[in-house]
PDB file of N, CA, C and O in Angstrom:
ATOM      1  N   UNK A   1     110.055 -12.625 149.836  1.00  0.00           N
ATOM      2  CA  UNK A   1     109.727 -12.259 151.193  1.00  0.00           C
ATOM      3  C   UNK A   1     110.308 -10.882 151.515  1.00  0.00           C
ATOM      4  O   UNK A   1     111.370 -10.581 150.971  1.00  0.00           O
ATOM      5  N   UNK A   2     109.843 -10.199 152.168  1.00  0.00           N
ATOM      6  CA  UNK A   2     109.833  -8.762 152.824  1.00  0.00           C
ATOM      7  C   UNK A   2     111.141  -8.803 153.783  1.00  0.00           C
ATOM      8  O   UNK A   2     111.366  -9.855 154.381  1.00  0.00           O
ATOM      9  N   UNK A   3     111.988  -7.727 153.948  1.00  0.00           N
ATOM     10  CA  UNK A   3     113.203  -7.419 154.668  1.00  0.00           C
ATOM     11  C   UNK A   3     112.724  -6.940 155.679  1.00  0.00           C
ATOM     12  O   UNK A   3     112.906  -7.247 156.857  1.00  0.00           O
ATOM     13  N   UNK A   4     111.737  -5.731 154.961  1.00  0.00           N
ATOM     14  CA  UNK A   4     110.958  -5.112 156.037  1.00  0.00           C
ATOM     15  C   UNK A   4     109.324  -4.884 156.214  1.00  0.00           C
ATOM     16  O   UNK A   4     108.673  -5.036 155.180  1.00  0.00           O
ATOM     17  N   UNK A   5     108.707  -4.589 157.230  1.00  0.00           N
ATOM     18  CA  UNK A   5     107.561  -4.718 157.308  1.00  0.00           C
ATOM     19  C   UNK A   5     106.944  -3.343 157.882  1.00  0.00           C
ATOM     20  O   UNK A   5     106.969  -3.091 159.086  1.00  0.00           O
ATOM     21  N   UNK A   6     106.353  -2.422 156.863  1.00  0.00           N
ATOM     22  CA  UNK A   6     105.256  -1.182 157.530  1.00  0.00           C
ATOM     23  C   UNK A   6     103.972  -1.909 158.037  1.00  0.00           C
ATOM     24  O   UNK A   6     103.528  -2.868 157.405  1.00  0.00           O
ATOM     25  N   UNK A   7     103.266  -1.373 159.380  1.00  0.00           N
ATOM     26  CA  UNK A   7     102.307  -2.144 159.555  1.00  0.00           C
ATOM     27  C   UNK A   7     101.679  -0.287 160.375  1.00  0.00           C
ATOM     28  O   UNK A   7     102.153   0.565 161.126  1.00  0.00           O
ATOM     29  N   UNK A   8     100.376  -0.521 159.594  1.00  0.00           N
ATOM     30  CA  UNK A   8      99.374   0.592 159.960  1.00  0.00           C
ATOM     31  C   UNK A   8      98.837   0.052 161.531  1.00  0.00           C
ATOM     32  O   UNK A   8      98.819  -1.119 161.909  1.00  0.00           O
ATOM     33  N   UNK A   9      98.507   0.995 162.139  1.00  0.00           N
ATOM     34  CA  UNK A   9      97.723   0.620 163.579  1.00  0.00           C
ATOM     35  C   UNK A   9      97.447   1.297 163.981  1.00  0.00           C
ATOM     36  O   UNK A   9      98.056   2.366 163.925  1.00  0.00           O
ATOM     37  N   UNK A  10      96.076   1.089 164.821  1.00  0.00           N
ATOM     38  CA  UNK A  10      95.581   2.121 165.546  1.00  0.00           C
ATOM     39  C   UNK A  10      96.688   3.049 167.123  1.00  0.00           C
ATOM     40  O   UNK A  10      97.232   2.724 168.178  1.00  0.00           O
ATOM     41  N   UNK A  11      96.476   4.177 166.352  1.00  0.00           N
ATOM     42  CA  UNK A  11      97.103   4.683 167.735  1.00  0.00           C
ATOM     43  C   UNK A  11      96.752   6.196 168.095  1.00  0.00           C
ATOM     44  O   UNK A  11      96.436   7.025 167.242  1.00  0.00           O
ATOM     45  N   UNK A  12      96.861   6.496 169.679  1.00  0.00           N
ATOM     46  CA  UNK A  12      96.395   7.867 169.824  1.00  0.00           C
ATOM     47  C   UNK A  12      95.492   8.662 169.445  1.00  0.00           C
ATOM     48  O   UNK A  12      95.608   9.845 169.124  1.00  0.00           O
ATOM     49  N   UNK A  13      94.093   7.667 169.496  1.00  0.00           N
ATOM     50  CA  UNK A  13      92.401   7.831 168.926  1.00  0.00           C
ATOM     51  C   UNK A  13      92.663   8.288 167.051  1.00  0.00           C
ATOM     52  O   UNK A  13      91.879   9.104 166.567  1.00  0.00           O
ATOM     53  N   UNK A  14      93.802   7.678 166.142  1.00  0.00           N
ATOM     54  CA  UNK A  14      93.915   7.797 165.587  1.00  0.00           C
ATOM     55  C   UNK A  14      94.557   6.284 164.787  1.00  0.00           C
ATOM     56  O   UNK A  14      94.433   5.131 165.201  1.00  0.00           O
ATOM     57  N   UNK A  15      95.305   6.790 163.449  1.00  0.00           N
ATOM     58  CA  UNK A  15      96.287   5.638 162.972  1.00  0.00           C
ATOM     59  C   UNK A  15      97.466   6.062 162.848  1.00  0.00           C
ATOM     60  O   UNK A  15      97.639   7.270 162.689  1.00  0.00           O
ATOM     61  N   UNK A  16      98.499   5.222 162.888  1.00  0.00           N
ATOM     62  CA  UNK A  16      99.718   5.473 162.345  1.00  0.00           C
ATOM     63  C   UNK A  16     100.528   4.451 161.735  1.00  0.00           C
ATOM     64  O   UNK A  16     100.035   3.323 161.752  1.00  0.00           O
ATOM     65  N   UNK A  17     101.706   4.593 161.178  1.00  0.00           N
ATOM     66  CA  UNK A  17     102.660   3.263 160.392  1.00  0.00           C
ATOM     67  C   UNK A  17     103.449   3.170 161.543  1.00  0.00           C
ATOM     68  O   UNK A  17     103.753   4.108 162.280  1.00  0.00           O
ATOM     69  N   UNK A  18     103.793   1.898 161.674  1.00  0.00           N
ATOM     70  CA  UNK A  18     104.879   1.125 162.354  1.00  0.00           C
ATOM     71  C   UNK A  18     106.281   0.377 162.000  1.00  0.00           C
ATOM     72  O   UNK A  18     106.206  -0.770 161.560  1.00  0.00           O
ATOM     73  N   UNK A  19     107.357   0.888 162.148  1.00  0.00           N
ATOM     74  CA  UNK A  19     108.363  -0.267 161.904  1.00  0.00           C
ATOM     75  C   UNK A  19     109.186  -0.592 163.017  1.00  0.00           C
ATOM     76  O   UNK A  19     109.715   0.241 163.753  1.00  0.00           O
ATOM     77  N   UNK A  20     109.287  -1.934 163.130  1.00  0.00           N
ATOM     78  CA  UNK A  20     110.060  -2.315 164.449  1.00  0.00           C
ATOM     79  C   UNK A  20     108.721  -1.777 165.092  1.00  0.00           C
ATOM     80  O   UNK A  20     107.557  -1.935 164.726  1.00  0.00           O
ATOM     81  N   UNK A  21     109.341  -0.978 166.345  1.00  0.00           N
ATOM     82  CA  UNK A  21     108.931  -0.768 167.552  1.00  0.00           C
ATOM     83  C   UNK A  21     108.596   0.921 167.463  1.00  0.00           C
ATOM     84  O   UNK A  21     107.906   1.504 168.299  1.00  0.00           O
ATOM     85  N   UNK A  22     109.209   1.557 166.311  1.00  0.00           N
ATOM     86  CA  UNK A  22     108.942   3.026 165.983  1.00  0.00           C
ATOM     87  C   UNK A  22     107.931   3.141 165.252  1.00  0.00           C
ATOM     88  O   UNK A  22     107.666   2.566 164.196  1.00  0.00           O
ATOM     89  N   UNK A  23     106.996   4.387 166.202  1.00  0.00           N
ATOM     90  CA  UNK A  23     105.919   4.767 165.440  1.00  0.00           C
ATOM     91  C   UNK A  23     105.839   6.245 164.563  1.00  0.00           C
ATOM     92  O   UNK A  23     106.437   7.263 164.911  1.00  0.00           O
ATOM     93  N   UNK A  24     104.832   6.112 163.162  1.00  0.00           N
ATOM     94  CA  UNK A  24     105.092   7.523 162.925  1.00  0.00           C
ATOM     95  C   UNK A  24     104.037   8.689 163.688  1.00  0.00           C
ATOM     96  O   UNK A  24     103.550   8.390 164.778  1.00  0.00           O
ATOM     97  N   UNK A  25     103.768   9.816 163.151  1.00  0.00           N
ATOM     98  CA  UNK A  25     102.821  10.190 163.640  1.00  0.00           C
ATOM     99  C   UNK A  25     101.211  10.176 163.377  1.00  0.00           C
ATOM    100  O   UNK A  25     100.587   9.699 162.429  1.00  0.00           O
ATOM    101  N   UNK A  26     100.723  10.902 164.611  1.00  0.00           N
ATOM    102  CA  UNK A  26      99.093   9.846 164.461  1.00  0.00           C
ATOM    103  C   UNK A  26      98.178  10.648 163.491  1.00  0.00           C
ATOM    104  O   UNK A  26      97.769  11.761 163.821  1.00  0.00           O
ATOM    105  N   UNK A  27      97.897  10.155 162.446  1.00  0.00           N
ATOM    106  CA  UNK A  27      96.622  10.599 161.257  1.00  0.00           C
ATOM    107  C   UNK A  27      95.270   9.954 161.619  1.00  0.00           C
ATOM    108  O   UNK A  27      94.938   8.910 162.181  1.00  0.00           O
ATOM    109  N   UNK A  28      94.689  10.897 161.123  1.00  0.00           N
ATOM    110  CA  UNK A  28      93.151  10.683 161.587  1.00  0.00           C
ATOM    111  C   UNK A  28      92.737   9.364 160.363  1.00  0.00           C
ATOM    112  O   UNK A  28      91.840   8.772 160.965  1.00  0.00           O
ATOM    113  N   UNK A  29      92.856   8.886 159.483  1.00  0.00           N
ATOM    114  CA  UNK A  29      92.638   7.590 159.508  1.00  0.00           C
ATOM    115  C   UNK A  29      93.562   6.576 159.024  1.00  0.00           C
ATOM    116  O   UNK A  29      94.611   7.088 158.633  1.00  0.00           O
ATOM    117  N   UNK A  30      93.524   5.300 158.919  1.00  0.00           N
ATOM    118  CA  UNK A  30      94.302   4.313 158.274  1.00  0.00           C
ATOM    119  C   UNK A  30      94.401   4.370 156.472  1.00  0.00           C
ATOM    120  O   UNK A  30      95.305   3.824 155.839  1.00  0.00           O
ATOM    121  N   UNK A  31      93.342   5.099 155.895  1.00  0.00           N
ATOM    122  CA  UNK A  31      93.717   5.242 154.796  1.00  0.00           C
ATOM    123  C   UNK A  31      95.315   6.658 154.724  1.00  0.00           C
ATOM    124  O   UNK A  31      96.268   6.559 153.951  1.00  0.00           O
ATOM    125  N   UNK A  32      95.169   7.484 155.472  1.00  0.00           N
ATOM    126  CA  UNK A  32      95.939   8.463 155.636  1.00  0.00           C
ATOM    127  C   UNK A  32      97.320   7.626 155.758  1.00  0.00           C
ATOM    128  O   UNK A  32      98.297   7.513 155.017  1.00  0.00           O
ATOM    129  N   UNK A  33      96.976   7.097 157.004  1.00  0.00           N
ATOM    130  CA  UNK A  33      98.531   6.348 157.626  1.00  0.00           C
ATOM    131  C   UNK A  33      99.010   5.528 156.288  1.00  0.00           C
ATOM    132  O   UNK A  33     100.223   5.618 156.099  1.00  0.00           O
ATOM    133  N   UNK A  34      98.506   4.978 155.610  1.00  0.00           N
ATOM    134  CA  UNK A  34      98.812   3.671 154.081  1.00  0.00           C
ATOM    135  C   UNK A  34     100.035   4.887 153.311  1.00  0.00           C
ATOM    136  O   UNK A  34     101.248   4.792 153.122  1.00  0.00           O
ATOM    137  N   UNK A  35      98.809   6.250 152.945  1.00  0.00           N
ATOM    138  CA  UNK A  35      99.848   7.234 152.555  1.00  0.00           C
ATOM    139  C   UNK A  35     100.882   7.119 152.695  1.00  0.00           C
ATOM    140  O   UNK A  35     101.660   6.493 151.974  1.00  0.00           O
ATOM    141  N   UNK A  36     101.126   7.751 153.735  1.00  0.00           N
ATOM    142  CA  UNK A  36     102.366   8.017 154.112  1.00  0.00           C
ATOM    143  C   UNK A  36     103.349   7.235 154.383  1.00  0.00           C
ATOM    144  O   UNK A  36     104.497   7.597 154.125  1.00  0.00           O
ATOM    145  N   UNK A  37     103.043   5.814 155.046  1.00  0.00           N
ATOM    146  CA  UNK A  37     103.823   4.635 154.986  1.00  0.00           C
ATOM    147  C   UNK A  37     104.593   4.474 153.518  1.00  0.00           C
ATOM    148  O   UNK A  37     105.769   4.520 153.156  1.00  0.00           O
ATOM    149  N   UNK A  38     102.822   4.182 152.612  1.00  0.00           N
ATOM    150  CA  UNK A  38     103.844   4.175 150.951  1.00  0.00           C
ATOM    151  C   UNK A  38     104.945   5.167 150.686  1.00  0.00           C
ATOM    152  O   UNK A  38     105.940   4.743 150.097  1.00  0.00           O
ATOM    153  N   UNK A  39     104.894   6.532 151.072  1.00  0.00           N
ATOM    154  CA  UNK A  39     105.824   7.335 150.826  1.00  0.00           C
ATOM    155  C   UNK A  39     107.319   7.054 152.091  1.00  0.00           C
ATOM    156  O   UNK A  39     108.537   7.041 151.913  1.00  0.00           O
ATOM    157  N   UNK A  40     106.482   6.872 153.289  1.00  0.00           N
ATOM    158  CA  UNK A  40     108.112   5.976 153.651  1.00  0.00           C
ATOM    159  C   UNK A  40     108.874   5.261 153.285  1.00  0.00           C
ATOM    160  O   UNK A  40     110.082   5.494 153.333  1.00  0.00           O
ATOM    161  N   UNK A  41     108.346   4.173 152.809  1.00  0.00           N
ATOM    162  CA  UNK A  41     109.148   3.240 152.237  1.00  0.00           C
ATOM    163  C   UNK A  41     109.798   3.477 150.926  1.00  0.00           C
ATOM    164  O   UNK A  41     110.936   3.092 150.657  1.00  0.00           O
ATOM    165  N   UNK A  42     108.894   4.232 150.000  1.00  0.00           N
ATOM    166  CA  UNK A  42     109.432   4.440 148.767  1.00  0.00           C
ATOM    167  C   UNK A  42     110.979   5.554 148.920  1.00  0.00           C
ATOM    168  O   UNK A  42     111.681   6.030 148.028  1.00  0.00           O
ATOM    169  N   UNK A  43     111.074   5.664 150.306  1.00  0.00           N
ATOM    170  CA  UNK A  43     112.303   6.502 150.313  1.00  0.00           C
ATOM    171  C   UNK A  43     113.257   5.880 150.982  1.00  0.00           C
ATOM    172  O   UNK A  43     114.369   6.408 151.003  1.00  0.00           O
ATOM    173  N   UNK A  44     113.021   4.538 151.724  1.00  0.00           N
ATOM    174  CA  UNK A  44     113.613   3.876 152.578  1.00  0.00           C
ATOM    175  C   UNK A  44     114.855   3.026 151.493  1.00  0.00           C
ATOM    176  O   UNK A  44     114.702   2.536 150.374  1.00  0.00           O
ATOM    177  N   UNK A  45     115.890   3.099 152.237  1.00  0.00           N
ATOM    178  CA  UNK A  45     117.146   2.387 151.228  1.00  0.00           C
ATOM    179  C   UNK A  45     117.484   0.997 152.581  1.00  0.00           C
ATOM    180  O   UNK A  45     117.702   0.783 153.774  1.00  0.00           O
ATOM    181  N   UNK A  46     117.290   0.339 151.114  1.00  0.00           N
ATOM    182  CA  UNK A  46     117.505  -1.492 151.480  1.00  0.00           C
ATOM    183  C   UNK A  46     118.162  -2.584 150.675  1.00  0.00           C
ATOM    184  O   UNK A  46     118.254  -3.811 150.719  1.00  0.00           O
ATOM    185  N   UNK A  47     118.634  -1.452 149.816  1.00  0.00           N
ATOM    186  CA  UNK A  47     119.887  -2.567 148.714  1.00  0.00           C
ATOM    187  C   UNK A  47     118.879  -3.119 147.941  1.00  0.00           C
ATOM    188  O   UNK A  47     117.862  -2.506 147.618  1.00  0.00           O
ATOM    189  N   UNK A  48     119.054  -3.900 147.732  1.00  0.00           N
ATOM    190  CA  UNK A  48     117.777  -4.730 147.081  1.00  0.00           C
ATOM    191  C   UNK A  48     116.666  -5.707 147.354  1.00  0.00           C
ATOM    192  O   UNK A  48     116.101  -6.508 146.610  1.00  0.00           O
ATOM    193  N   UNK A  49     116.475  -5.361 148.886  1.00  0.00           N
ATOM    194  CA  UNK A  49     115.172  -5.761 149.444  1.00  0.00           C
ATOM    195  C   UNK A  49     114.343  -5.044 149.190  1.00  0.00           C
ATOM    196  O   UNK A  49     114.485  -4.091 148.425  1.00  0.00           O
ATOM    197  N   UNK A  50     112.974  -5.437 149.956  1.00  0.00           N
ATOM    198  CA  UNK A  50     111.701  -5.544 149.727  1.00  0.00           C
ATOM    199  C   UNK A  50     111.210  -5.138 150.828  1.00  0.00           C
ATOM    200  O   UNK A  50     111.578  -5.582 151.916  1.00  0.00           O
ATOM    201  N   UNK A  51     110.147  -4.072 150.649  1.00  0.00           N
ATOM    202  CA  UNK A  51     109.441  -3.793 152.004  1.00  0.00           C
ATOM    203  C   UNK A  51     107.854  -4.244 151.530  1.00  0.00           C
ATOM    204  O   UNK A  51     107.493  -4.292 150.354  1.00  0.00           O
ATOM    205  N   UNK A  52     106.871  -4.606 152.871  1.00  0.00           N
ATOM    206  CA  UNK A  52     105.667  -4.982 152.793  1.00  0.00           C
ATOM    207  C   UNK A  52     104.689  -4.306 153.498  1.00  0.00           C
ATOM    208  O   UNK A  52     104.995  -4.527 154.670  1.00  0.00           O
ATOM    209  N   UNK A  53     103.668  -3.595 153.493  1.00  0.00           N
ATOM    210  CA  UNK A  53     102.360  -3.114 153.881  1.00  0.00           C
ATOM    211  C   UNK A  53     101.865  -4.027 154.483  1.00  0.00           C
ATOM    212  O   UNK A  53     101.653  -5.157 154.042  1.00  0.00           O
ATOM    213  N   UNK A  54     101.555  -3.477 155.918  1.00  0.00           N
ATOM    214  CA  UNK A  54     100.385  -4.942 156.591  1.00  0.00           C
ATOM    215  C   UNK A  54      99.394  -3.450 157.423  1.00  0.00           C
ATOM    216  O   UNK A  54      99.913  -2.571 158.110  1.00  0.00           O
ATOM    217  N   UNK A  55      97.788  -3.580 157.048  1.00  0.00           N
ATOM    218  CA  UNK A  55      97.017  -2.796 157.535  1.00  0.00           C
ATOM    219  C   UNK A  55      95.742  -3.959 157.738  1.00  0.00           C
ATOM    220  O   UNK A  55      95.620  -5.018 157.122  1.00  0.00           O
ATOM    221  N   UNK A  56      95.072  -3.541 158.534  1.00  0.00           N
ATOM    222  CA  UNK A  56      93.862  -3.808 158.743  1.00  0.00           C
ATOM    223  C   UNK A  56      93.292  -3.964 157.642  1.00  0.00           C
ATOM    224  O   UNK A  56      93.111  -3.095 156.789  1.00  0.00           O
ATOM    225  N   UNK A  57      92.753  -5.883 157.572  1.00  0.00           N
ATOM    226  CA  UNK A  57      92.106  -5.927 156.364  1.00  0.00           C
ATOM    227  C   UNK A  57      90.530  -5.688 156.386  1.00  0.00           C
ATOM    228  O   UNK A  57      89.766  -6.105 157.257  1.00  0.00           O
ATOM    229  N   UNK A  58      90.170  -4.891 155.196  1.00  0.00           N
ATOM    230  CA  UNK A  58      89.162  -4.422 155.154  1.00  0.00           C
ATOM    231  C   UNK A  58      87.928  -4.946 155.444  1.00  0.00           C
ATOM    232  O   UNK A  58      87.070  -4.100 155.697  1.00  0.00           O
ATOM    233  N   UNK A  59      87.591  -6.090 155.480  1.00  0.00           N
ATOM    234  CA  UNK A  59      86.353  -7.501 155.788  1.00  0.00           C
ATOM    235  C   UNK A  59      86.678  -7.304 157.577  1.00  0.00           C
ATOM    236  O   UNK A  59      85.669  -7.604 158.216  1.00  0.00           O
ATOM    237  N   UNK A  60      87.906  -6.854 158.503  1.00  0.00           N
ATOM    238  CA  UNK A  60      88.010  -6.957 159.691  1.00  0.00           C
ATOM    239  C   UNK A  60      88.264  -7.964 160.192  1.00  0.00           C
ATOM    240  O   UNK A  60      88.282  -8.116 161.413  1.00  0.00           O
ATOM    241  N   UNK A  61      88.533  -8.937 159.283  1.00  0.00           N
ATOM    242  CA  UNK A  61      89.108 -10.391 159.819  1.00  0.00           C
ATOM    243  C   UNK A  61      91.050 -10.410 159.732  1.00  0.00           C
ATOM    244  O   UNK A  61      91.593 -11.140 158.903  1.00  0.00           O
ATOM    245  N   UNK A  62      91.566  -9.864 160.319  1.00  0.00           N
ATOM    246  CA  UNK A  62      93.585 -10.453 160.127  1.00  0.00           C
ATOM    247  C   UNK A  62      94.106  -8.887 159.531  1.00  0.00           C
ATOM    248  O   UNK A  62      93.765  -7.730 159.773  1.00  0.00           O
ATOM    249  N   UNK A  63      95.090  -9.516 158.648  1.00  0.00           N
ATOM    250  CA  UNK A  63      95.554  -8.563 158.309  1.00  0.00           C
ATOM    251  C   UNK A  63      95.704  -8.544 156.525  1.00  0.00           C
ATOM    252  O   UNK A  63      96.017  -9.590 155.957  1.00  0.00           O
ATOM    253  N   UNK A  64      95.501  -7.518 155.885  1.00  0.00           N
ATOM    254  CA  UNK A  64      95.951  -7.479 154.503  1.00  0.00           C
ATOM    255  C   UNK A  64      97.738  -6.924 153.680  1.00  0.00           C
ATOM    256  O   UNK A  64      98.206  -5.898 154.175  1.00  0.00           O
ATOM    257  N   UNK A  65      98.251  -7.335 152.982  1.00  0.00           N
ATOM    258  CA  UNK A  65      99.499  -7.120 152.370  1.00  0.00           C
ATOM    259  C   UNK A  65      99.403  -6.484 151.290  1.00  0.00           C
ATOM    260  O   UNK A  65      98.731  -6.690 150.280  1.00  0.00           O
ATOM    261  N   UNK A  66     100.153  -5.658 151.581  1.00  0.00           N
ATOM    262  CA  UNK A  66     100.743  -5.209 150.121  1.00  0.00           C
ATOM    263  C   UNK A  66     102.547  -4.815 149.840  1.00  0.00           C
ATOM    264  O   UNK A  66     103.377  -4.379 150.638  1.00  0.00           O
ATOM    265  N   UNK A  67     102.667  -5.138 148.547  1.00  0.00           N
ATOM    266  CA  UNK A  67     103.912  -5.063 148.299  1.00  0.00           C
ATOM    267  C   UNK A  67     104.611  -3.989 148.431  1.00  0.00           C
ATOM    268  O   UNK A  67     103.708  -3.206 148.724  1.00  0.00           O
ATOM    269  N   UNK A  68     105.829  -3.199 148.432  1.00  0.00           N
ATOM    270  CA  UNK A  68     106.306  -1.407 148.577  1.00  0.00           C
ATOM    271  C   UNK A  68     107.283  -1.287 147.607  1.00  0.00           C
ATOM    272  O   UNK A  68     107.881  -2.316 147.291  1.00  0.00           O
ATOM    273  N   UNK A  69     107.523  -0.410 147.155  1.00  0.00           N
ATOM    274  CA  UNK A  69     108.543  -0.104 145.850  1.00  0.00           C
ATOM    275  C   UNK A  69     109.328   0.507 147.087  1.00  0.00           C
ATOM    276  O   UNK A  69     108.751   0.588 148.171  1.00  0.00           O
ATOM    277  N   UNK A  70     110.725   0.965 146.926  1.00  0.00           N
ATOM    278  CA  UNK A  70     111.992   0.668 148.074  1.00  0.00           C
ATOM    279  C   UNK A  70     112.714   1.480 146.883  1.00  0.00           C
ATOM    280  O   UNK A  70     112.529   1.433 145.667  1.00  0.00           O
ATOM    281  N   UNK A  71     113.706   2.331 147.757  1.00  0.00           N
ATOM    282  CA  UNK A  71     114.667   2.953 146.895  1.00  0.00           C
ATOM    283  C   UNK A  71     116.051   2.345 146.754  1.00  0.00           C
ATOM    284  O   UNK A  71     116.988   2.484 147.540  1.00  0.00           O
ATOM    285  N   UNK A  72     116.026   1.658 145.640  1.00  0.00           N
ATOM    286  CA  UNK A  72     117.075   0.288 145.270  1.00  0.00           C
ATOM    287  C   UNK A  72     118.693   0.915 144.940  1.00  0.00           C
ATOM    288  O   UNK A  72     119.777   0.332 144.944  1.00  0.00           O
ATOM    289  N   UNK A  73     118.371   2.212 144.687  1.00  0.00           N
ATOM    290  CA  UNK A  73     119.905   3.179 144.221  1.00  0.00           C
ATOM    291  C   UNK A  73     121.391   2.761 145.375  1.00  0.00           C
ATOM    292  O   UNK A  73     121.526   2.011 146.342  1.00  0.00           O
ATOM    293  N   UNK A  74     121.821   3.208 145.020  1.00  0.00           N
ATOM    294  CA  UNK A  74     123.104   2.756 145.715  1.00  0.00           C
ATOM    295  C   UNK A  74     123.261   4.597 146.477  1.00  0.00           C
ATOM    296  O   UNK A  74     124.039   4.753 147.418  1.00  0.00           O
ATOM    297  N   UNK A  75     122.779   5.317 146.154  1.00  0.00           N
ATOM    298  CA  UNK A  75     123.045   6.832 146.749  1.00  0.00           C
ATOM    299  C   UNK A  75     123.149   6.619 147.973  1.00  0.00           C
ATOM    300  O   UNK A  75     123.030   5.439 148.302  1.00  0.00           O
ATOM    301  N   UNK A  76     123.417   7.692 149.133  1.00  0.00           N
ATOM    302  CA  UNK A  76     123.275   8.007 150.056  1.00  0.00           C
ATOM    303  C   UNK A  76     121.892   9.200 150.627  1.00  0.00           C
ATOM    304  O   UNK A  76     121.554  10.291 150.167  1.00  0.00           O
ATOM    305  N   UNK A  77     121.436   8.511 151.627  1.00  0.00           N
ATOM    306  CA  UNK A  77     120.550   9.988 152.244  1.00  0.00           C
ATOM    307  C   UNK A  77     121.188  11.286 152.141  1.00  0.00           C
ATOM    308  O   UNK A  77     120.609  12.292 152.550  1.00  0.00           O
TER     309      UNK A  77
END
């Protein structure tokens, strides 16, 4: 199970990624926003959790998942 959760959404006649309650900024589509989410997370430090992708699933019915690679290092930002 996921520690954390990116979730794409429509915002500001556009898309953007979500965590918590913080949004990023707005890209002209949800494939864009996936981008950049993946590259959020892949920089995001969580020890050895797990982050998860939730975007608009493509059929338009719920939502679709995907898994995130997470920067597992012990470094500092």
């Amino acid at each position: 199970m996921a520690d954390i959760t990116y979730q794409v959404v429509p915002h500001d006649n556009g898309w953007a990624y979500k965590l918590g309650d913080t949004l990023s900024e707005t890209y002209a589509t949800a494939d864009e926003a996936i981008v950049h989410a993946r590259d959020a997370a892949s920089r995001q430090k969580i020890g050895d959790g797990d982050a998860l992708l939730a975007y608009p699933a493509p059929d338009g019915r719920g939502w679709a998942f995907q898994e995130l690679e997470t920067d597992k290092s012990n470094g500092r930002l």
